[in-house]
C-alpha positions, 0 to 999 in steps of 0.5 A: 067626278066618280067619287067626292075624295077626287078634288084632294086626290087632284091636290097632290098630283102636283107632286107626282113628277118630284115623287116618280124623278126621286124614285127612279133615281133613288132606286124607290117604287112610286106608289100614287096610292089610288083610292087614298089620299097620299102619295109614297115612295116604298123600297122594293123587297124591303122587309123592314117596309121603309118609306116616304110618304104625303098626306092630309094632317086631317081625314079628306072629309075634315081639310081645306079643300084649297090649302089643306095641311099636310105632312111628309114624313118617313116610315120604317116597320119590323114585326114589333116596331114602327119608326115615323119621323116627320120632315114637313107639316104645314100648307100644302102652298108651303110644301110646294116651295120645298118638295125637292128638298124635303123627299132628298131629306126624307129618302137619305133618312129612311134609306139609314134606318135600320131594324135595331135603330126602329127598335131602338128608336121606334114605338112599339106595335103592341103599345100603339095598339093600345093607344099608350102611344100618340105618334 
């Protein structure tokens, strides 16, 4: 073991095939996000920066080593604004009945996202700097 991060990094490899399947077919770039604890889906060349990810609710250092919750959610940036939206929190036992459907459900939504819906919908960068906003 090269570093204490590396049995919660081994807790979401089994999501790598669900991940690297809906990539290739959905035209996404699979990111394992080595040296951090997630896992992403990133469009290519997008310059809104929309994507899918995984990972811990809470730091590594702070989750259950054996169940940590987690969340899958979708993502999507302009220069003034994010859009998060949340498709799964809970268990990872739980997340592993429904991964399939749940990245179809988080894909579909990110690839409609547009710059006017995250301006429209999102938060502002300035007021999340700030901390006026919880996401």
């Amino acid at each position: 073991m090269n570093h204490p991060r590396e049995p919660f990094e081994r807790l979401l490899d089994v999501f790598d095939d669900p991940f690297k399947a809906i990539a290739e077919r959905e035209g996404f770039i699979f990111d394992p996000s080595i040296g951090h604890v997630r896992r992403a889906l990133r469009l290519k060349n997008d310059p809104l920066k929309r994507g899918v990810y995984l990972e811990f609710k809470d730091h590594w250092m702070q989750s259950d080593p054996i169940d940590p919750e987690v969340f899958l959610g979708c993502s999507a940036w302009t220069a003034s604004h994010v859009l998060i939206k949340k498709f799964y929190e809970g268990k990872l036992s739980g997340l592993t009945k429904c991964i399939g459907e749940k990245l179809r459900l988080a894909v579909s939504e990110v690839k409609t996202v547009s710059d006017e819906i995250i301006t429209r919908d999102g938060v502002s960068l300035a007021d999340l700097g700030k901390g006026l906003v919880k996401l």
